[in-house]
Structure formats: C-alpha cells, structure tokens
C-alpha positions as CSV (number, residue, x, y, z in Angstrom):
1,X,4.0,16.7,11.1
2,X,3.3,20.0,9.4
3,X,0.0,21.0,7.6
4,X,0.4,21.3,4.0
5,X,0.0,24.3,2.2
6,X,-4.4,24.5,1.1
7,X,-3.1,24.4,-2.4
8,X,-1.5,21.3,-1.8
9,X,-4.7,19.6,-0.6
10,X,-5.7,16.5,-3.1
11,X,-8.3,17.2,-5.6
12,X,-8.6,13.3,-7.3
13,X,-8.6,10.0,-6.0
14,X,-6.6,7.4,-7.5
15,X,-4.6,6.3,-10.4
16,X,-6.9,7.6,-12.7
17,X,-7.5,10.8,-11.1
18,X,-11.2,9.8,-10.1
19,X,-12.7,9.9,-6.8
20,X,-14.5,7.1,-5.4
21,X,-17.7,6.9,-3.9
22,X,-18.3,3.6,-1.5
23,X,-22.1,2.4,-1.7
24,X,-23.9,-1.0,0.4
25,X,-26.7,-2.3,1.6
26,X,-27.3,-2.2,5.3
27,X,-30.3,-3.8,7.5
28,X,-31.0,-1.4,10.8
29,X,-29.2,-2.1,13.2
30,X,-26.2,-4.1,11.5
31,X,-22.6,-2.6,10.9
32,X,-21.8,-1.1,8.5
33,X,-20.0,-3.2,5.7
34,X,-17.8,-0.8,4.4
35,X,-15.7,0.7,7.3
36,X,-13.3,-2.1,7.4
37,X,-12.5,-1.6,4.0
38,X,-12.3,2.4,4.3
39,X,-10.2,1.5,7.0
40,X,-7.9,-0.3,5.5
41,X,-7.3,2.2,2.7
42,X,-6.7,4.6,5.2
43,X,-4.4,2.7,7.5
44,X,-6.1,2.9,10.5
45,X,-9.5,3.1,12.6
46,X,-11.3,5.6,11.7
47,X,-15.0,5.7,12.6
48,X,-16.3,4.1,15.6
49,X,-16.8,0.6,15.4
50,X,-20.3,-1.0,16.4
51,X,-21.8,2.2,17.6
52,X,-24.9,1.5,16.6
53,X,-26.0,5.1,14.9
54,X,-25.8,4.2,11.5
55,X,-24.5,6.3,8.6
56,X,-26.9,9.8,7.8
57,X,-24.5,12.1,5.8
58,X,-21.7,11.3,3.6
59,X,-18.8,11.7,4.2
60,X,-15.7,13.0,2.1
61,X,-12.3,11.6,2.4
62,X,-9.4,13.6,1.6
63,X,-6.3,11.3,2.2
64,X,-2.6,12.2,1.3
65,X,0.7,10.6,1.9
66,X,2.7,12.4,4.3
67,X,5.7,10.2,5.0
68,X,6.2,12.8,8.1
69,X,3.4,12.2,9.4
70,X,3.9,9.0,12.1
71,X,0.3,10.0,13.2
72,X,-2.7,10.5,11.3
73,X,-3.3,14.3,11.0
74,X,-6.8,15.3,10.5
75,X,-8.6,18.6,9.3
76,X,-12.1,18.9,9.4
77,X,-13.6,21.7,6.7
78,X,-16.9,23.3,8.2
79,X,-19.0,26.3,6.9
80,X,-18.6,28.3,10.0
81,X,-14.7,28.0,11.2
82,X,-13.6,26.8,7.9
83,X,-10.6,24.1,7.9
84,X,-9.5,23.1,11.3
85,X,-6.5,21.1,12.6
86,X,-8.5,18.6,15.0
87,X,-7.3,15.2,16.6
88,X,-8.8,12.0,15.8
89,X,-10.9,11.7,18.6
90,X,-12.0,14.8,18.0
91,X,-13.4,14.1,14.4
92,X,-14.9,10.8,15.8
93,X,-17.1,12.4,18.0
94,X,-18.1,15.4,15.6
95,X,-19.4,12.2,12.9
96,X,-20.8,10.6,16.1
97,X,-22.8,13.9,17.0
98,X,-23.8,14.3,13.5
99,X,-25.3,11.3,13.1
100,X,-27.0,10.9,16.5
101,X,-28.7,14.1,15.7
102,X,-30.2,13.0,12.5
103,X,-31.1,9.8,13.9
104,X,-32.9,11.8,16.6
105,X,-34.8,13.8,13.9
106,X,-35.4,10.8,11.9
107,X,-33.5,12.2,8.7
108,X,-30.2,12.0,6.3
109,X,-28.5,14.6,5.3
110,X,-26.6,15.1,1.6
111,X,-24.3,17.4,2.7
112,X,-21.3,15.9,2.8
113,X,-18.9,15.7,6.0
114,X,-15.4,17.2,4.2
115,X,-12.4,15.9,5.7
116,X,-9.1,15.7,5.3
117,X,-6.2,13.4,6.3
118,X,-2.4,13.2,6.1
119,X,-0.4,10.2,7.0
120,X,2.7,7.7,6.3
121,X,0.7,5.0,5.3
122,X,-2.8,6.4,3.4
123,X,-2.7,6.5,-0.4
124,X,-3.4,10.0,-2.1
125,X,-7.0,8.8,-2.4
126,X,-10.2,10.6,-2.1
127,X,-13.4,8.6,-1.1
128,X,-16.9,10.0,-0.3
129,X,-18.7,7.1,2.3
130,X,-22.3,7.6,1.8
131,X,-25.0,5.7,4.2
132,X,-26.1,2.6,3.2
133,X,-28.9,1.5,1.1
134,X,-32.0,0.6,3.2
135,X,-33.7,-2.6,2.2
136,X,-37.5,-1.9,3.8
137,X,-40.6,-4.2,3.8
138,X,-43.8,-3.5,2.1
139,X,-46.8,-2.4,4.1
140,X,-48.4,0.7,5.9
141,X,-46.5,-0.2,9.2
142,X,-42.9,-0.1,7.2
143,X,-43.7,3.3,6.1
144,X,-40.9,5.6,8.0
145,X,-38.1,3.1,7.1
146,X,-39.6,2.8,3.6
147,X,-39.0,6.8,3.0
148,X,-35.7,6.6,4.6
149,X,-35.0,3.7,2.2
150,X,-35.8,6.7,-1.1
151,X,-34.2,9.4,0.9
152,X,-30.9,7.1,1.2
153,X,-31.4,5.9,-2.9
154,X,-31.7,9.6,-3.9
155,X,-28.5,10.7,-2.2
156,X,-26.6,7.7,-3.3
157,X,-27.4,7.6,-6.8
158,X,-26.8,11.2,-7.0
159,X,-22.9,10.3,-6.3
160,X,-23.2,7.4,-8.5
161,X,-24.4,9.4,-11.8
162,X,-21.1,11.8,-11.8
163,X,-19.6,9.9,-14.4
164,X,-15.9,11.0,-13.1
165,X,-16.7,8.9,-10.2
166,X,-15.5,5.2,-9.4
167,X,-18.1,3.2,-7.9
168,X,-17.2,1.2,-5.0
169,X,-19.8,-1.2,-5.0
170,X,-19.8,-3.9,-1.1
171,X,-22.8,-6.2,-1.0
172,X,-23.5,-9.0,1.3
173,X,-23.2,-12.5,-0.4
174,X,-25.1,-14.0,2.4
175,X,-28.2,-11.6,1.7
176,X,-27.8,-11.5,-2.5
177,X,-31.7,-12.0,-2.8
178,X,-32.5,-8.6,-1.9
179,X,-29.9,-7.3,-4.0
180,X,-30.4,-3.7,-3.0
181,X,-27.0,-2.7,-3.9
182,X,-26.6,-4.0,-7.2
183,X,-29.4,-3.2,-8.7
184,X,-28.8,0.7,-8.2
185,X,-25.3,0.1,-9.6
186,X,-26.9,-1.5,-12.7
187,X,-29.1,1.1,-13.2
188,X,-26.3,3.8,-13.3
189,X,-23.2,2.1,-14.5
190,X,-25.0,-0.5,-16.4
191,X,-21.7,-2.2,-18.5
192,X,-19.8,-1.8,-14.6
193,X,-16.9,0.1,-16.6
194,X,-16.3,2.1,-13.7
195,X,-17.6,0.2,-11.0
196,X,-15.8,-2.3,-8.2
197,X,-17.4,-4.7,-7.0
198,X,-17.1,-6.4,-3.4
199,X,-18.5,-9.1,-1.8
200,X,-18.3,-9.7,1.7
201,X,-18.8,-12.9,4.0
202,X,-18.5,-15.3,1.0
203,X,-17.5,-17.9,3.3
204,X,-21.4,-18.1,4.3
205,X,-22.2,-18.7,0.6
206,X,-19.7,-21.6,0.0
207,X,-21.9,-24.0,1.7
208,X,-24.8,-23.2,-0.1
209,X,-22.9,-24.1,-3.7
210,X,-24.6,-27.7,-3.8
211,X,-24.4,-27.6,-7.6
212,X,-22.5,-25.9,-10.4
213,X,-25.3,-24.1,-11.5
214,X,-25.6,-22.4,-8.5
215,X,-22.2,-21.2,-9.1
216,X,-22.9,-19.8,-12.3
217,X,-25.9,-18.0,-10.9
218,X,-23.7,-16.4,-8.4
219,X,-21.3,-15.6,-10.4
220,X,-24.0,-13.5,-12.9
C-alpha cells in the first residue's frame, strides 16, 4: 500500500460532505461508549480497549478507502515532524501517552490529535472523537471533577456549534436520568436536523417498560 499524494488527503466526511463529531457521557472510570462504534466505522481496533486513561484531547479521524491497502495504513500529523507514516501500534501508544500525561496533570486538551488512515474496508469518513461529557456531583468535595466536567462541556460544544458538523450523539439508556449528553445536544442542535442519535445497552431498559407510558417517555 502506497501513501497517497497530501492533496489527495480527505477534507469531508460523509455523504453530505460533513464531518462528524462523536459526543457521550462517561462516569470515571467506565469505558468509553463510543469506541466500539468508531471502531466499527473504521473496520478495525483502533484505540486500546479498557485501558483505563480516559479520553483528554480529541481526536481527528481522517479515513479513506484504499482498496490496496489489506492493512490499515496510518499517518499521524504533528506540529514538529509534520505527517508521518507510523504503524498502528505506534499511534496506539502516542494517544496512550497523550492521555496519561494529561491525566497526570489533571487537564484536557482541545487540540485535536490529527490522524489519518487508509484502508480496504474504512469509508471516506472524517470523525473528530472528543472526551466524554463528565457527569459530577454537587458539593465542595466534587470540586476537581466538577471543573473537569466545564472544561470537557466547553470543548465539546465548541465542535458541536460548527454548523457544518454532524453530531454523533451515544448516551446510555440505562443512565437517561442524568442525561448529560442530550441536553448539550439540545441546546445546540435544538430541532436534531443534524444530529444522530444512539443509544446503547437498551436491553437494560426493556425491563424497566412496566407500562406504555413509560415507553412514550423514553421515546421523548
């Protein structure tokens, strides 16, 4: 598998030329909702999985079709050696460093993590993963994760407000009380005209359907 030209490199994201940016909620500690999904856009792992340093910069996807390429082929675009041909593994542990040393430092980063990958089975699809909404409890001893929580917002909504963006919206059915996600969503795209919305581990929910009002509330 070659490199393509630079020229060649994607500049949209999907059938209607917009890129997408992936938003959820996360709890700390718990893995991340949306990397099976990314995943599966992408046709194959990825990020780590369960490696317990959550998302702190976001992280911009630049996938082509290459039906040459058997293997993913990954570039990774930094300030200081520009756009390099690295392996997978490679990549992984860059993201993996990245984020350990903003969890050390107890921070998140905007700058976005610019990648790009060629391979036989990826769409020519461009997706910016940003770090997950933090839901934090009230009170003086919830303060740190409470200003992570408005760092994380701030960064997120940021991506949301570009109005040539397709919001990719993944919230947990089992938690929809807090409803974290959503309600940023709301705010920004309130008529959801360019927003998806997932929800994951429905199957927990279904029990809970005792009536057919609480069906219709779920449902709203």
């Amino acid at each position: 598998c070659r490199p393509a030209p630079r020229a060649a490199a994607p500049t949209g994201a999907s059938l209607k030329r917009k890129k997408s940016t992936a938003t959820h909620c996360e709890r700390p500690n718990r893995v991340k909702p949306s990397a099976a999904l990314v995943e599966a856009l992408m046709g194959f792992q990825f990020n780590h999985v369960g490696g317990g340093t959550k998302t702190r910069r976001p992280i911009t996807l630049h996938m082509k079709y290459n039906s040459g390429c058997i293997q993913p082929q990954c570039y990774l675009l930094t300030e200081e050696f520009g756009e390099q041909d690295v392996s997978l593994e490679e990549l992984q542990d860059y993201i993996e460093s990245e984020n350990a040393r903003l969890d050390h430092e107890g921070q998140f980063w905007s700058k976005e993590i610019v990648v790009r990958i060629e391979y036989k089975y990826c769409p020519n699809l461009t997706i910016i993963d940003t770090p997950g909404l933090i839901s934090a409890a009230p009170g003086k001893r919830n303060a740190g994760l409470q200003n992570s929580s408005r760092q994380v917002e701030a960064m997120v909504r940021a991506k949301m407000e570009q109005k040539e963006y397709i919001i990719l919206c993944l919230e947990d059915s089992n938690d929809l009380s807090n409803a974290t996600t959503r309600r940023l969503v709301m705010a920004v795209d309130p008529t959801l005209r360019r927003t998806v919305v997932v929800s994951t581990k429905l199957d927990t929910r279904i029990p809970q359907f005792a009536r057919p009002q609480d069906v219709e509330m779920f449902l709203r």
